[in-house]
DRENVEXDREN-660066 format. One record per atom (N, C-alpha, C, O): residue in three letters; x, y, z. Coordinates in pm, whole numbers, plus 50000, padded with zeros to 5 digits. Last residue first. Layout:
BEGIN
ALAXYZ/...
***
This chain:
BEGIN
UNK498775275449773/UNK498905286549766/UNK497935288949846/UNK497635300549875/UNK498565248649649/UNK499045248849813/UNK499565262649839/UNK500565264249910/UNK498235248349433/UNK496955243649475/UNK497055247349655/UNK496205248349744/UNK499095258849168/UNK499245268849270/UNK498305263349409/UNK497745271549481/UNK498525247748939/UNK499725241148976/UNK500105252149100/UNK501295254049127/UNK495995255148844/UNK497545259548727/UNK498315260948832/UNK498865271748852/UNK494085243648952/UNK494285254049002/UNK495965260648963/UNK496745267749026/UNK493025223648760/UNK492535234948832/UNK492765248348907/UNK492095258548922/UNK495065211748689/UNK494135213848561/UNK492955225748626/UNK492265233648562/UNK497175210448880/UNK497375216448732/UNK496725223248676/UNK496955234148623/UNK495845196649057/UNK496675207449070/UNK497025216948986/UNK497175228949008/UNK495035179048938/UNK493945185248971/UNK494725198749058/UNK494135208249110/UNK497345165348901/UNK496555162148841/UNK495865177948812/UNK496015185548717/UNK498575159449175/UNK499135170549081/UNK498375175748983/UNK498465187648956/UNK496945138149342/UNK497125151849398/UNK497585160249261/UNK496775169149237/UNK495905117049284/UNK494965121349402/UNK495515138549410/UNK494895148049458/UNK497395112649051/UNK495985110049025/UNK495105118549183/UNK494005124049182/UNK499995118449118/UNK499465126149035/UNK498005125449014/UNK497375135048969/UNK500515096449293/UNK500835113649333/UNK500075122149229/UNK499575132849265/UNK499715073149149/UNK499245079949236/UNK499465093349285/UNK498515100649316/UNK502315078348993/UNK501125075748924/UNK499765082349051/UNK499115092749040/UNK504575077549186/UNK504655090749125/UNK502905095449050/UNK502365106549042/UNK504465048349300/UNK504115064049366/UNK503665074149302/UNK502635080049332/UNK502025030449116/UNK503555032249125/UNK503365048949239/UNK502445057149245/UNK499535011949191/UNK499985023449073/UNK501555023749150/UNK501915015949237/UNK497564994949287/UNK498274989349264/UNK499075001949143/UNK499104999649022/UNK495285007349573/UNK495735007349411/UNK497015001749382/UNK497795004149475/UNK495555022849850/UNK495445007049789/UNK495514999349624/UNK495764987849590/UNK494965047149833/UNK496185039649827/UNK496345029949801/UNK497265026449726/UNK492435040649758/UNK492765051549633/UNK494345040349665/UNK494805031349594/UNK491175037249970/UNK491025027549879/UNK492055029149784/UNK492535019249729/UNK491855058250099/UNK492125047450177/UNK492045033550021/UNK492785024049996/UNK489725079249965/UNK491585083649995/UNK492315069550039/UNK493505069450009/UNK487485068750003/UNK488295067749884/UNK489215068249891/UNK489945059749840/UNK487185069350292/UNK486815054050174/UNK487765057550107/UNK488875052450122/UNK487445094550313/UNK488265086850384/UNK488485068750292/UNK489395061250255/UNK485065111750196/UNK486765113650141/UNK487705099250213/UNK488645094850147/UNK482375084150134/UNK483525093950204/UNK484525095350174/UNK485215086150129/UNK480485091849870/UNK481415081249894/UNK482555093050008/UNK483175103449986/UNK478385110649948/UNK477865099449858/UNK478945084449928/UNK478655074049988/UNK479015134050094/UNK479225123750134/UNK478805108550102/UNK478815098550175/UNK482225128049888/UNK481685131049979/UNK480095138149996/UNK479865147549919/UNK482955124549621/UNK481705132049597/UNK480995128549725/UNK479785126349728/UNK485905126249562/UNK485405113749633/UNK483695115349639/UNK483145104749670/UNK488675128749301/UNK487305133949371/UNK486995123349420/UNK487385112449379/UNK491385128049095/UNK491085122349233/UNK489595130649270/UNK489775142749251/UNK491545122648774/UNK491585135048830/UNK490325131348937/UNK489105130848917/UNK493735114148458/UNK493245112348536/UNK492855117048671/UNK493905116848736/UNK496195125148270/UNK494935127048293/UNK493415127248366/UNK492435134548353/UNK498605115548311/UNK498315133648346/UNK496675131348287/UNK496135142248270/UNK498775093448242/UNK499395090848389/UNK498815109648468/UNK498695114148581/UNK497925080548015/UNK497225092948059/UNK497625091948212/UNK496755089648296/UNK500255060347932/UNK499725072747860/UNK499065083547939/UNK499525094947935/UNK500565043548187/UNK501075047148074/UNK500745060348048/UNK500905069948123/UNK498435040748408/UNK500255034448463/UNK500775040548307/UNK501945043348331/UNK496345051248340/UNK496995054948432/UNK498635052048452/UNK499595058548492/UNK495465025048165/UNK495645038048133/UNK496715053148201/UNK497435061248143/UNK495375010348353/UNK496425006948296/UNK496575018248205/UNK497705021448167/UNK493015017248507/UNK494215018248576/UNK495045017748489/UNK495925025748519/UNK490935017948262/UNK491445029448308/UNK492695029848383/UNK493505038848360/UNK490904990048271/UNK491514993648168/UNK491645008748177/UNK492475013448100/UNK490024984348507/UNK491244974548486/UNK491684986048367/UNK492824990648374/UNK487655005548665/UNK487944991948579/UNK489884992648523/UNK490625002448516/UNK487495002749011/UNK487695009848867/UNK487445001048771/UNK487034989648793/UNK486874994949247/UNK485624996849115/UNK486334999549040/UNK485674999248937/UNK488365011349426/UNK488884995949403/UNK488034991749314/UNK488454980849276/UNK487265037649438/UNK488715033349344/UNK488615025349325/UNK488675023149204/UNK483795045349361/UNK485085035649465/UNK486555032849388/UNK486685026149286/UNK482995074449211/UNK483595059849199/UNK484665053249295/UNK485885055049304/UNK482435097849308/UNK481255085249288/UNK481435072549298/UNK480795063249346/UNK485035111149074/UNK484285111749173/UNK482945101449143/UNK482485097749035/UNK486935109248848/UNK486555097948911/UNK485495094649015/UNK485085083549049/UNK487345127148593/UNK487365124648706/UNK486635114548763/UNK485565111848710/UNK489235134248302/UNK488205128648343/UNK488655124148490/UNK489755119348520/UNK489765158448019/UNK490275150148161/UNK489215141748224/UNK488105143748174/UNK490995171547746/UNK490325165447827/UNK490335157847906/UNK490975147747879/UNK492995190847588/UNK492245193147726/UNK491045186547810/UNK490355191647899/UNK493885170847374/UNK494795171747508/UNK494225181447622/UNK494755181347733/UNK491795143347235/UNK491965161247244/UNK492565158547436/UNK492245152347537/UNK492815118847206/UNK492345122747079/UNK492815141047119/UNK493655148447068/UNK492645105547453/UNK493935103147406/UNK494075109747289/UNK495195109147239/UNK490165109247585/UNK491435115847591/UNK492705115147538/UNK493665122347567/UNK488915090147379/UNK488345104347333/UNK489855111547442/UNK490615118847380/UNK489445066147509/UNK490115070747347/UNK489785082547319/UNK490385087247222/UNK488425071447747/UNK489585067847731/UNK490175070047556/UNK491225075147515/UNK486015068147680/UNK486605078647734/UNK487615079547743/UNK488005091247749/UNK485685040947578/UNK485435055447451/UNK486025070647532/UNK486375080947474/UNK486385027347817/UNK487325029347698/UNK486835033247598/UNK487455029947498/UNK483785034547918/UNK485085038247980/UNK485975035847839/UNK486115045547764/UNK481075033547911/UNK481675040447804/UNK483415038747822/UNK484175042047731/UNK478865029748141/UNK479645019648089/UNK481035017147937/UNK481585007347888/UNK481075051448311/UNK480295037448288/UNK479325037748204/UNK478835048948193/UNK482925069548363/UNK482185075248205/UNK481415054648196/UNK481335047648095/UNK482925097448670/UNK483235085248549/UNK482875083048434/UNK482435092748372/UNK482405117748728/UNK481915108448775/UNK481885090548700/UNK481275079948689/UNK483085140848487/UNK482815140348595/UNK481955130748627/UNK480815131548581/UNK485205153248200/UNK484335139648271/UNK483905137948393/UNK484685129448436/UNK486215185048162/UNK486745171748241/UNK485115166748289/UNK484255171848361/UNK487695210347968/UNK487015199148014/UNK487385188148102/UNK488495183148116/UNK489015241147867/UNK489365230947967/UNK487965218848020/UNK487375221648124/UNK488885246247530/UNK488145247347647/UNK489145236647754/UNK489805226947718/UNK490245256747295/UNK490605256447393/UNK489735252047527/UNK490175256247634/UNK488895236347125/UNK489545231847147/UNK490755237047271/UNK491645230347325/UNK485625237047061/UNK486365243847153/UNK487325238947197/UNK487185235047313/UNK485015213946856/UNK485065226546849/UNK485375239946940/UNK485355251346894/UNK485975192246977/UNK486685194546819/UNK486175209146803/UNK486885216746738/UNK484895191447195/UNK486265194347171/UNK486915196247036/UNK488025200447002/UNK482455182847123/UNK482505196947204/UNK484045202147153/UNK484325212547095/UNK482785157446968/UNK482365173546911/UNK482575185646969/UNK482805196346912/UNK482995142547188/UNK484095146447062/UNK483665161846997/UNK484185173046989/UNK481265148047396/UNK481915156247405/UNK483435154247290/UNK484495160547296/UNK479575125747330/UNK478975139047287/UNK480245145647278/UNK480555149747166/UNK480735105147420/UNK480785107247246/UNK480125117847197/UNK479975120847078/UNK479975100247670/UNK480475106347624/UNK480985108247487/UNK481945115947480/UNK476415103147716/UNK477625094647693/UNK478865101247609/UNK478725106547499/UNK474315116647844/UNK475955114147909/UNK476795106747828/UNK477925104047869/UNK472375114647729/UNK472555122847659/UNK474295124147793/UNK475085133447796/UNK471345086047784/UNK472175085147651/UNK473145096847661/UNK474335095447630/UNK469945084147990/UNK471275081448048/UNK471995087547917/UNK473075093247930/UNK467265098948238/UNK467135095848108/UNK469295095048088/UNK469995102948151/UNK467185084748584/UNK467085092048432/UNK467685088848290/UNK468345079348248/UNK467415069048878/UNK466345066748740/UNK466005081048644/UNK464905086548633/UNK470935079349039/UNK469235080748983/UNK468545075648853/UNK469005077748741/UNK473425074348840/UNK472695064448955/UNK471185071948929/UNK470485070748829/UNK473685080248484/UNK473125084948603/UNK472915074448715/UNK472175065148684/UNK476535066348254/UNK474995062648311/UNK474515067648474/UNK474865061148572/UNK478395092648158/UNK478115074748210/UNK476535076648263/UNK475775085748296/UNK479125124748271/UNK479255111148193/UNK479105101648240/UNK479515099048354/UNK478875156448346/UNK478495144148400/UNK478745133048251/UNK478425136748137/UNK481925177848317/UNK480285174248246/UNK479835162148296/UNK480785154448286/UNK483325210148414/UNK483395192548365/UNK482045191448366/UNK481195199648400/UNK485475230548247/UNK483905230748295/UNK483855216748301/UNK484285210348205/UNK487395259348374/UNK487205244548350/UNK485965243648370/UNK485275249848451/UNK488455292248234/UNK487665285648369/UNK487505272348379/UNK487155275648492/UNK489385312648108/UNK489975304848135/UNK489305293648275/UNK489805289748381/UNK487465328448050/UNK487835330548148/UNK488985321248192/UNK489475322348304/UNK486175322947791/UNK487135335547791/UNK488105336147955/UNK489145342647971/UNK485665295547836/UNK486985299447764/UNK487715310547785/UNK488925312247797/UNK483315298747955/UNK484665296647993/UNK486055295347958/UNK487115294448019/UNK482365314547780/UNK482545323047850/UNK483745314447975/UNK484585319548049/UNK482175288747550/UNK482425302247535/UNK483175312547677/UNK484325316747672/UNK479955276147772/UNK481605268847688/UNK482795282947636/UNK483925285247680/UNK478075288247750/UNK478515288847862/UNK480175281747831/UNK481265284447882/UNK477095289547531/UNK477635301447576/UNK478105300247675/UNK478685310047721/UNK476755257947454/UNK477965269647389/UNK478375280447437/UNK479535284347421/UNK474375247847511/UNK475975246647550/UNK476735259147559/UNK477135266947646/UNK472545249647331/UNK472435256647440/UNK473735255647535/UNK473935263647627/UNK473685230147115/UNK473745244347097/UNK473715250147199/UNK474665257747214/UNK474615197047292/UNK473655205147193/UNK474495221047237/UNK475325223847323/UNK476945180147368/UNK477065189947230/UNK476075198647169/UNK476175205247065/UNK475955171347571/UNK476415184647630/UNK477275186947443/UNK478125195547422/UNK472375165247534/UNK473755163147529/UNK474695171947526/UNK474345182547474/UNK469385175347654/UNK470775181047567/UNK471825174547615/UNK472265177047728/UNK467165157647769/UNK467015157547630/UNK468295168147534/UNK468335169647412/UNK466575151348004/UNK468005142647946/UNK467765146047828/UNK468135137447748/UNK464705174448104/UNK464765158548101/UNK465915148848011/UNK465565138147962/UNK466305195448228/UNK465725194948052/UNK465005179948028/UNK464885175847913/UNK468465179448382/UNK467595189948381/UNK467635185548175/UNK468215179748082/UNK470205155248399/UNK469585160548558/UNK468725172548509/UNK468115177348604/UNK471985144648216/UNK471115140048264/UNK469625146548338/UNK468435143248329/UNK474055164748206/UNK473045165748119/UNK471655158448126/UNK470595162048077/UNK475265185348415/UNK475005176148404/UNK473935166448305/UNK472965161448362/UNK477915210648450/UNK476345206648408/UNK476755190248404/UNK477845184448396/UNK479935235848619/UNK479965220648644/UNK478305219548560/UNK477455227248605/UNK482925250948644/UNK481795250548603/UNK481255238848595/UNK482015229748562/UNK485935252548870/UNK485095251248764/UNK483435248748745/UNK482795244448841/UNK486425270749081/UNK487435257748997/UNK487035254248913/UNK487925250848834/UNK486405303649240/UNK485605291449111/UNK486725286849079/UNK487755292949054/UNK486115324549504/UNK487295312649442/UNK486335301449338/UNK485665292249384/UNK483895353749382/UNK484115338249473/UNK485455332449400/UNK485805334349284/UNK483475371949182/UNK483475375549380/UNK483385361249395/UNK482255358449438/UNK483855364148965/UNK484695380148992/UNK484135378449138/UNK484605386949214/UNK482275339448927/UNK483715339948945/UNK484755353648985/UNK485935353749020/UNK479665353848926/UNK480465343949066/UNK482065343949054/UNK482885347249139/UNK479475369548716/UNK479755373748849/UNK480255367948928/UNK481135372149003/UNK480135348848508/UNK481145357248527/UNK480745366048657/UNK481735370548715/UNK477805334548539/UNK479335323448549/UNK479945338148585/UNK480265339248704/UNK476015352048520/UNK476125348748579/UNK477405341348668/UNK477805341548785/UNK475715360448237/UNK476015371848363/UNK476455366748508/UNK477045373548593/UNK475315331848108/UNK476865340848091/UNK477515350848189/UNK478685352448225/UNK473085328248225/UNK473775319948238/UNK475125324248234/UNK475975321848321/UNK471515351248057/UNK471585347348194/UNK472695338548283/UNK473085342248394/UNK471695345747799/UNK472905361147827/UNK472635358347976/UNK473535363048046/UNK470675322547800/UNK472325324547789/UNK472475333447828/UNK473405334247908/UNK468585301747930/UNK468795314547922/UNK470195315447915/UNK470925310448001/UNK468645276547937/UNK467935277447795/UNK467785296347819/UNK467065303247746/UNK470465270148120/UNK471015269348020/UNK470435274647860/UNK470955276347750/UNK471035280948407/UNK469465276948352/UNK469795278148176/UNK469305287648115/UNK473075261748641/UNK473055274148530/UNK471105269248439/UNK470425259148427/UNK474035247148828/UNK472935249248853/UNK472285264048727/UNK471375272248738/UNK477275249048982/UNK476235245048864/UNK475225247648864/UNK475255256348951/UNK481045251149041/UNK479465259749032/UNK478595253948881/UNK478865253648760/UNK482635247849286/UNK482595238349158/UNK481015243849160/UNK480125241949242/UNK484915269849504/UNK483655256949473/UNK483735259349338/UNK484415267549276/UNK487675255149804/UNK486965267749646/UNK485605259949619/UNK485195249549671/UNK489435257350072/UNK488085255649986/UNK487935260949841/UNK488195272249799/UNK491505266450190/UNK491815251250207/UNK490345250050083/UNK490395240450006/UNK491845293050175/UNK493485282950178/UNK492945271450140/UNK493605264550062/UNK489325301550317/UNK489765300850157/UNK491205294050099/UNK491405291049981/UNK487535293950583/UNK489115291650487/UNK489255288750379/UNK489325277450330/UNK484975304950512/UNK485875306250684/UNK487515301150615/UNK488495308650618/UNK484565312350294/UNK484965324350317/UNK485625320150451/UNK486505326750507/UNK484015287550239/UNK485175288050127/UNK485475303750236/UNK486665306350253/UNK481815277550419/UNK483465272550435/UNK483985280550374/UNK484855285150448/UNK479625296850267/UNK480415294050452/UNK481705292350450/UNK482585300850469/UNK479305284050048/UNK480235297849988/UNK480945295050209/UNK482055292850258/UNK478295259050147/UNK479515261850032/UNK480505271550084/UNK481645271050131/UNK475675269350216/UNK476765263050271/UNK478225263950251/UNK479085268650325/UNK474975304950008/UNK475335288950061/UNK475805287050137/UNK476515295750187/UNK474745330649990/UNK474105322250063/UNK474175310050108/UNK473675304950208/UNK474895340249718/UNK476205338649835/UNK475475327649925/UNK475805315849915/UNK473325314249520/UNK473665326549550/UNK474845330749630/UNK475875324349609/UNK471715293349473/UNK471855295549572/UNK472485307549672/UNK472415310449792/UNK471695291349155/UNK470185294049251/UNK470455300749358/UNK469905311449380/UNK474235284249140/UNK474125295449141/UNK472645305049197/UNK472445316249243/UNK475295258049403/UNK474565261349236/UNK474505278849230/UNK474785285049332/UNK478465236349459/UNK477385249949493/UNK476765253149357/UNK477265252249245/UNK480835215549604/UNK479965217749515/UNK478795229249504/UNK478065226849599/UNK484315226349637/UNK482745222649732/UNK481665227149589/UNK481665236749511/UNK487275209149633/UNK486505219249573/UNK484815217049618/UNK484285205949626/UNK489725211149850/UNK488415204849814/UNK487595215549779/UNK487265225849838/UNK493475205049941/UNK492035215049923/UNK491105200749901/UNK491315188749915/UNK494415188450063/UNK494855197250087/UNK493915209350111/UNK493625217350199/UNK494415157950256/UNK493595165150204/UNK493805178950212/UNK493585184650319/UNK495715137650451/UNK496275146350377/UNK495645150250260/UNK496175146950154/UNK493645130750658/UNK493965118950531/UNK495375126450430/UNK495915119650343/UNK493465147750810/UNK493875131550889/UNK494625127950769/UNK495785123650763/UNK492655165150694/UNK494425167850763/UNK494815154550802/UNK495945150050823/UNK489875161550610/UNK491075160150511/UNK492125161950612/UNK492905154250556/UNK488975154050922/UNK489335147350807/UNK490115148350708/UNK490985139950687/UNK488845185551000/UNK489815174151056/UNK489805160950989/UNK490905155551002/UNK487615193950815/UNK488615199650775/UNK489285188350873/UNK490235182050827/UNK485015180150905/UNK485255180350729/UNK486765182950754/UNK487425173350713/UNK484575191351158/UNK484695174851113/UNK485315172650943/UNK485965163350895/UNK484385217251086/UNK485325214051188/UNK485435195951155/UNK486505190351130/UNK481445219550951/UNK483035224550901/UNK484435217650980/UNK485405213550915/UNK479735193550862/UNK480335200850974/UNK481395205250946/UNK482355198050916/UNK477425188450609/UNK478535186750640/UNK478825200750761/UNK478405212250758/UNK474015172950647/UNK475205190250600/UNK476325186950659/UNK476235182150772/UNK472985143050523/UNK473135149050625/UNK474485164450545/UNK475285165050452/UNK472475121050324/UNK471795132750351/UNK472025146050441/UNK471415156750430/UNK474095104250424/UNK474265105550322/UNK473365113750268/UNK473405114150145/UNK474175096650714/UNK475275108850656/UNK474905109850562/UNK475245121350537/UNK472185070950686/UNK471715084550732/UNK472475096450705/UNK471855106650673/UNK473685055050401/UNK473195058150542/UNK473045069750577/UNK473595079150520/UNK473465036950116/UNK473995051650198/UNK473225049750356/UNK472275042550388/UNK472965025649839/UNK472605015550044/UNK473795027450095/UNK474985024250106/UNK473345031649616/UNK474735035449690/UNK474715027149840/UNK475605023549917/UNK471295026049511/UNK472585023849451/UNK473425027249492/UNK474475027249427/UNK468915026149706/UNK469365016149615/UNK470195015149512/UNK470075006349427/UNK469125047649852/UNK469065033049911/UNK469515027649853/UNK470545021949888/UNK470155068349680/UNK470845065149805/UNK470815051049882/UNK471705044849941/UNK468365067249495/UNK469665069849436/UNK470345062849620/UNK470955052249635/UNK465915075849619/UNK465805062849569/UNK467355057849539/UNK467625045949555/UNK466365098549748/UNK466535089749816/UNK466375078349754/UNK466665068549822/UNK466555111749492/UNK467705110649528/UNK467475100449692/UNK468485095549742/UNK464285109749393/UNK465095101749305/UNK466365105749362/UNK467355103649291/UNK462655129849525/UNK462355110749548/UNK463655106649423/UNK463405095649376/UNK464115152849737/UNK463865151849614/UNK463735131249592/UNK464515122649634/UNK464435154550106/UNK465115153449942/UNK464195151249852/UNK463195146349904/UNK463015185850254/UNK462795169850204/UNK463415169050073/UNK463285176049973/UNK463125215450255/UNK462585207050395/UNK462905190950401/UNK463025184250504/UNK465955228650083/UNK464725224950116/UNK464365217550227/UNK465255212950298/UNK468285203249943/UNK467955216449940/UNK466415218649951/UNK465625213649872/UNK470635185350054/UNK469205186550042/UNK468915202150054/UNK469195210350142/UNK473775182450064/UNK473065175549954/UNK471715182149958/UNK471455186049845/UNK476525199650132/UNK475045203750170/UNK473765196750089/UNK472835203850051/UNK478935198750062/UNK478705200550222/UNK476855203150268/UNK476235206350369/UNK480295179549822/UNK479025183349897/UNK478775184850018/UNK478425175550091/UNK483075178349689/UNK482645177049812/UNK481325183949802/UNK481385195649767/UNK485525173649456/UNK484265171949468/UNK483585169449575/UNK483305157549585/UNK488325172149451/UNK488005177149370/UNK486135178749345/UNK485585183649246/UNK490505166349688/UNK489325160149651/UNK488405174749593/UNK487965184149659/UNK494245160949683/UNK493005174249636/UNK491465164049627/UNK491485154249552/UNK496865155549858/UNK495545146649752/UNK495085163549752/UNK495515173749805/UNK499615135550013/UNK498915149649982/UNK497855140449856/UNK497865129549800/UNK500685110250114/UNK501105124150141/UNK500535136350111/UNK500855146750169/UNK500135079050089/UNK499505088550040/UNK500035105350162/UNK499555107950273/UNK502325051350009/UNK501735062050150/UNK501305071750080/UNK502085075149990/UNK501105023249872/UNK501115033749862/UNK501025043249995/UNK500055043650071/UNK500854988050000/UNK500005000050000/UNK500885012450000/UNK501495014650105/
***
């Protein structure tokens, strides 16, 4: 077992339920594809969160937040009690309004630490835009101008939705046409994995993250991906508290990768691609 010395978890929810009562396809998502327990609804405690990552060597963590939500969040809480250690990962854009969506990405990011932009194609519109449809674009666009990263849900949704418009063979196109954009795969790309895997080996700003996914789940042909070619592509999240930072960080070592492979998957990775290699700034 790998000693793990430093990591970035690139995906933390300090606040899953928004409102009095979850939403029925996320307690259906919890019993029956994750069998979660009571934490798995529950707001994250600042003081328990931050003494975890120091246990595990957790440097940062990017916290998940929508723009619905405004300053107001959980989220934004932590990132202003320690901005050293937080940033957030902003979604919740209403995509079929652009000049809305555009005013928007760019206020948050001029008054908050943003790592990146985050849609999911599954989860709104009823699965009906693949993240190559048109309503894309302005927000692809404005991260460009900002130099901002946007990752995209891929692979088949745990919740009962609609799954196609994740697969990633949308995002050849994205990249053939925003070839500066910074992208990255979020939550794996099941059952697609080696189309995700050949689509990073095709365009050099695309990345893919792991959050959701138990390390010791991987599949065989991403690790070996890892030990060669995309040793810089691959990008550590645990999507606390779905899967705890501790599971993963613990599983993660357990991997059969070489030091340097691991150093880069839990920690440089997402050092780079997020925070242009300033992560312990």
């Amino acid at each position: 077992m790998a000693t793990v010395t430093r990591a970035i978890d690139c995906l933390v929810n300090v606040s899953m339920v928004k409102g009095d009562k979850p939403p029925d396809w996320m307690v259906r998502v919890k019993e029956d594809y994750f069998k979660g327990g009571e934490s798995f609804l529950k707001d994250a405690d600042f003081d328990q969160l931050v003494d975890e990552m120091d246990r595990l060597g957790v440097r940062r963590a990017i916290l998940t937040s929508s723009v619905r939500d405004g300053a107001a969040s959980k989220a934004r809480e932590f990132v202003e009690k320690a901005p050293e250690r937080f940033s957030l990962g902003i979604g919740g854009f209403d995509l079929l309004r652009p000049m809305k969506t555009v005013r928007v990405l760019s206020e948050t990011a001029a008054n908050a630490p943003v790592s990146y932009a985050s849609v999911g194609p599954s989860f709104w519109g009823d699965g009906n835009y693949p993240a190559s449809d048109a309503v894309y674009y302005p927000l692809y666009t404005k991260a460009c101008e900002l130099d901002l990263p946007v990752t995209v849900n891929t692979g088949l949704p745990g919740p009962p939705l609609p799954g196609e418009a994740q697969n990633p063979i949308h995002l050849d196109r994205v990249c053939q046409r925003f070839p500066e954009l910074k992208l990255c795969m979020m939550h794996g790309a099941d059952p697609w994995w080696d189309l995700a895997i050949r689509l990073m080996g095709k365009y050099a700003n695309l990345h893919l993250m792991t959050s959701a996914w138990s390390p010791k789940r991987l599949p065989e042909s991403l690790l070996h991906y890892m030990r060669t070619r995309g040793r810089n592509k691959i990008i550590f999240a645990s999507d606390s508290p779905v899967l705890s930072i501790t599971r993963t960080v613990t599983e993660a070592s357990r991997l059969d990768l070489e030091p340097e492979v691991l150093d880069a998957y839990l920690y440089g990775n997402a050092d780079r691609f997020f925070f242009d290699g300033g992560g312990d700034r």
